[in-house]
C-alpha positions in Angstrom: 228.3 -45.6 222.1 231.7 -44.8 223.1 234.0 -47.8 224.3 235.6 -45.3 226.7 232.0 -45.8 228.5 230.6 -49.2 230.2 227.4 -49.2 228.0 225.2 -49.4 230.8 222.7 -45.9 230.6 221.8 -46.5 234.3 225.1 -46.9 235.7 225.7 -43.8 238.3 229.6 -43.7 237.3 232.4 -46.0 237.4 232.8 -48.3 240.5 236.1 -49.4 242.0 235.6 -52.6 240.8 235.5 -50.5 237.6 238.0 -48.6 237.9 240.4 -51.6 239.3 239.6 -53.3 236.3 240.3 -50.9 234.1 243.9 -50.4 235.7 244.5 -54.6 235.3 243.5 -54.3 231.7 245.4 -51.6 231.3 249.0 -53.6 232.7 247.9 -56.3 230.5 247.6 -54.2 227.5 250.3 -52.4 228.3 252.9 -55.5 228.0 251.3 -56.8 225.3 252.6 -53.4 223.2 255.9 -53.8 224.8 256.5 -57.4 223.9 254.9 -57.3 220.6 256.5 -54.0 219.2 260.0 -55.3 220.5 259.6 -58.8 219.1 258.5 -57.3 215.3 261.8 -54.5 216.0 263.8 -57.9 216.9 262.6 -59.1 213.2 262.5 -55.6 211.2 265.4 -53.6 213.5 264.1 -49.7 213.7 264.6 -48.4 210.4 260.9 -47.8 210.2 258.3 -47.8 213.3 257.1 -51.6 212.2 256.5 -52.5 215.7 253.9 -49.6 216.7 252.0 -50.1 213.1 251.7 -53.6 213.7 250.2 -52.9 217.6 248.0 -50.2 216.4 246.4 -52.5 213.0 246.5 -55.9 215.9 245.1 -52.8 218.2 242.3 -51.9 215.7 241.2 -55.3 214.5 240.6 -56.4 217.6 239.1 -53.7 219.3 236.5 -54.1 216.4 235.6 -57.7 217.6 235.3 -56.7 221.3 233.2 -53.9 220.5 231.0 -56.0 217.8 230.8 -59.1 220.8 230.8 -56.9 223.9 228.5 -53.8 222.9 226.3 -55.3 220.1 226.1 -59.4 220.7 226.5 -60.2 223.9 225.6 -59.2 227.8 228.9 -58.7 229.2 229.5 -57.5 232.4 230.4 -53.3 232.8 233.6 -54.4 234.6 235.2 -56.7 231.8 234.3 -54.6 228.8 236.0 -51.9 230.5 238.9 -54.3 231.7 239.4 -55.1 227.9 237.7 -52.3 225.9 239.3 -49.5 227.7 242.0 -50.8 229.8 244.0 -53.5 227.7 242.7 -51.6 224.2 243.3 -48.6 225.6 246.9 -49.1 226.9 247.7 -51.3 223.8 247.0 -49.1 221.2 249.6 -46.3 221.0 248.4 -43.2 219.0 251.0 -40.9 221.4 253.5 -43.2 220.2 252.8 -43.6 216.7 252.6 -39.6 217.1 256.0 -39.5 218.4 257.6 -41.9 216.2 256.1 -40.0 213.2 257.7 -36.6 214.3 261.0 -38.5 214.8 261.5 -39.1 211.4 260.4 -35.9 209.9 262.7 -33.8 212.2 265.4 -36.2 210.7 264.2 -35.3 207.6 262.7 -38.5 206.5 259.1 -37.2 205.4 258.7 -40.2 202.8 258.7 -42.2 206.1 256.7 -39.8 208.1 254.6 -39.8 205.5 254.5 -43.6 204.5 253.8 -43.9 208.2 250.8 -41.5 208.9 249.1 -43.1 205.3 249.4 -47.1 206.4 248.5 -46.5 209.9 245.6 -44.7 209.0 244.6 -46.8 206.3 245.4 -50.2 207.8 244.1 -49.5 211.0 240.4 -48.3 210.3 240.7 -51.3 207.7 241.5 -53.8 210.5 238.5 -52.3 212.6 236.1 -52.8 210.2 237.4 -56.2 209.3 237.2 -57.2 212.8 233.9 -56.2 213.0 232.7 -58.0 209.8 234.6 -60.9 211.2 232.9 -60.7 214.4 229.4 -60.4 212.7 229.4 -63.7 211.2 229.8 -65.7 214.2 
């Protein structure tokens, strides 16, 4: 099952409420990026895209819990595991920027970086998936 869907096979499509509660989770997911990727830039400056890699591992990790608690443990309702699944997740995680950032430094010539930064946000990020899903497991 995708998270991009409700989980609910009966569901005729997404509702307003849906759809409303996707854009919320969204706003709120969306800040959270912003405030988090400024506040590790305030700590590491912009030498390297820190602030994105950190969003997208924090992005990964937890959108392994929600989808271990939300899809697979318990009966939440459609609207909030799209609010958080697909709206706050969704607007969180930033592959378009990590994208961007990653071309950025190879048109300034910096393909160790690009590199170094396709290779740990790859690696960390299905690594802090899984972990968060093994973490959410136990409980």
């Amino acid at each position: 099952m995708s998270v991009a869907s409700t989980g609910v096979a009966d569901e005729p499509g997404p509702t307003v409420r849906t759809m409303l509660a996707i854009a919320a989770g969204g706003a709120c997911g969306a800040l959270l990026r912003w405030w988090i990727a400024e506040g590790v830039y305030a700590l590491t400056g912009r030498g390297f895209p820190f602030g994105i890699l950190v969003v997208n591992v924090v992005g990964s990790l937890a959108m392994g819990v929600v989808y271990v608690l939300f899809f697979e443990r318990y009966e939440i309702p459609p609207e909030w595991r799209a609010a958080i699944a697909v709206g706050c997740l969704g607007a969180f995680t930033t592959f378009s920027t990590f994208s961007m950032d990653t071309l950025l430094l190879i048109q300034q010539g910096d393909h160790a970086r690009a590199g170094m930064n396709v290779g740990l946000s790859v690696v960390l990020c299905i690594a802090g998936c899984w972990l968060g899903m093994a973490v959410a497991r136990q409980f």
